[in-house]
N, C-alpha and C positions, 0 to 999 in steps of 0.2 A: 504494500500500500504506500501510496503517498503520504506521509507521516510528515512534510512539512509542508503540505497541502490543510490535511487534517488540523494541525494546529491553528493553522492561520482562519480556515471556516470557525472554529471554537474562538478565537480571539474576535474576528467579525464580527459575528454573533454578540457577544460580551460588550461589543461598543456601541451597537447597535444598540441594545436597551438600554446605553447609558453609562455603563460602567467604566473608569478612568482607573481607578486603581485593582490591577489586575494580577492575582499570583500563581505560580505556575508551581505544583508540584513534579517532580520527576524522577527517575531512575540514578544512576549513575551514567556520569558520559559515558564512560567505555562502551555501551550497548548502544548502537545503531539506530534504534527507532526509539529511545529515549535521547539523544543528541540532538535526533531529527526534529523532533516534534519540541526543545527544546530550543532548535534556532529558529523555526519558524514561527514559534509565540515573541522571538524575540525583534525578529525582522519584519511581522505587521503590528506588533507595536511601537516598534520605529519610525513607520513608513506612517502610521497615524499621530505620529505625534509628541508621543509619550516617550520618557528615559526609561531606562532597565532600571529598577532596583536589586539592585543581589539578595537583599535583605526579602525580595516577595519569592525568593524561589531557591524551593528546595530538590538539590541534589546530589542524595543517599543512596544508601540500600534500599533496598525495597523491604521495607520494614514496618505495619502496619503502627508498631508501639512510636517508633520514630515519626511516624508521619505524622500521628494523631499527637504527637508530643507538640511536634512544631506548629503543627496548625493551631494547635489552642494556643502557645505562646502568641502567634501570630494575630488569634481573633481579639486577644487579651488589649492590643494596643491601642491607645487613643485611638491612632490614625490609620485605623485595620483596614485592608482591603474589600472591596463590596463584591468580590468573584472571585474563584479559584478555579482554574484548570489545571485535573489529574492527567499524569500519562498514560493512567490506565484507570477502568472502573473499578478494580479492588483500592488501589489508592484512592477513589474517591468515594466510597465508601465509610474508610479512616475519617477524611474531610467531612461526611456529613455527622459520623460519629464525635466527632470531636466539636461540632457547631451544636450541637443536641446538648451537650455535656454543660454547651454555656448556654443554655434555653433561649441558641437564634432559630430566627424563624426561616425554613428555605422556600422559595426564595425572597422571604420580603425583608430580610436583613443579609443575606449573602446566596448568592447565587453558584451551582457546583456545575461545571461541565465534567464528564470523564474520557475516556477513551476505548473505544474496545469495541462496544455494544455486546458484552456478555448475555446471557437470556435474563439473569436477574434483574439489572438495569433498565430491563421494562416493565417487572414488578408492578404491578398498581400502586403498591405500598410506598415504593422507592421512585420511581419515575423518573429515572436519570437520565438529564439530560448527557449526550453521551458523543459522539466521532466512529461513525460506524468502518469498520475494518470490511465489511462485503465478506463472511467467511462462506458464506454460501455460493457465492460467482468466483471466489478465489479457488475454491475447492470444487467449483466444476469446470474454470477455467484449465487446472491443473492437469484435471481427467482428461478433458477435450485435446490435452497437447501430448498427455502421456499416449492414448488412443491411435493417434495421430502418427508418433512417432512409432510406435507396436506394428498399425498396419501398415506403413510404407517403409518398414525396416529399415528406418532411420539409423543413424549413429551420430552423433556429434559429439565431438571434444571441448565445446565451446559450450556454456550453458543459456540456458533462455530466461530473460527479465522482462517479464510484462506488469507494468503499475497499475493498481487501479484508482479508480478517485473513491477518496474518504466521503463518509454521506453524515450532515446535521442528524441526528435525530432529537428534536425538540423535544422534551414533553417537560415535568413537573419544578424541575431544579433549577433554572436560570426565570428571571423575570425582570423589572425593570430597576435600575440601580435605586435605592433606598436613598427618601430625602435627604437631601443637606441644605442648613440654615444657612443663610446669608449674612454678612454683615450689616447692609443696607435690608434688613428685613428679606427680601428677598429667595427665592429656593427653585431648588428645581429639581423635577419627578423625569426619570429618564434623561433624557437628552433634550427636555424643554423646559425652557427658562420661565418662570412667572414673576 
């Protein structure tokens, strides 16, 4: 998959309702679709705007106790971010556990994207908004080539990379960025000013 495709529809999304401060959980770089998904949160929110803070993004192990550690550090802070995007649905999971723990409300005090689109993540109960992987067209993709290569007795020494595009799946976890007071009285719900 396009995993810095995938990030950047998840960061889209997130600005679109409004949200400016935005934190990215992740993996460790050494792994390839956590690096990926990792520049490309960090190159659409360049390209809109905003500076990288190191201090909104975390990357560890893949550590469910780690993750949930940081995030609550993280929601603890005056000036806490209104969205998190996980690199994966089990990390955002941590993320929604650990926002529960501080009785925020999702999404009308913080907003979760994940990544994956595991079966859970459509849970009614969980409704995670999520970054779908296609495992169903990946894995018939793969058959159609393996098939392919079977009946016309193929050989190749060279391997095959075919990408697919990552798909939104909206549902319950993202919404629009949570008010901020003005100095001038002033606020605004999303991305409109009153």
């Amino acid at each position: 998959m396009d995993n810095n495709k995938g990030a950047r529809l998840a960061v889209q999304h997130l600005i679109k309702l409004g949200h400016k401060k935005i934190a990215k959980i992740s993996g460790p770089s050494k792994y390839l679709a956590t690096y990926e998904r990792t520049v490309g949160y960090k190159e659409e929110m360049m390209e809109n705007g905003y500076e990288i803070d190191e201090g909104l993004i975390f990357n560890s192990e893949f550590s469910y106790d780690k993750i949930y550690s940081f995030t609550k550090k993280l929601l603890k802070k005056k000036d806490r971010p209104t969205a998190i995007i996980a690199a994966s649905d089990q990390m955002a999971l941590a993320v929604l556990d650990a926002a529960s723990s501080l009785n925020l409300k999702i999404p009308a005090d913080l907003s979760v994207v994940g990544f994956d689109n595991i079966r859970l993540s459509a849970n009614e109960f969980i409704g995670l908004t999520t970054i779908s992987q296609q495992m169903d067209q990946m894995s018939l993709t793969a058959l159609e080539k393996l098939i392919y290569l079977i009946e016309n007795k193929e050989t190749s020494s060279s391997s095959i990379q075919i990408f697919l595009k990552p798909e939104l799946m909206v549902r319950k976890t993202t919404g629009p960025a949570p008010y901020k007071i003005k100095g001038n009285g002033r606020f605004w719900i999303g991305a409109y000013v009153y």
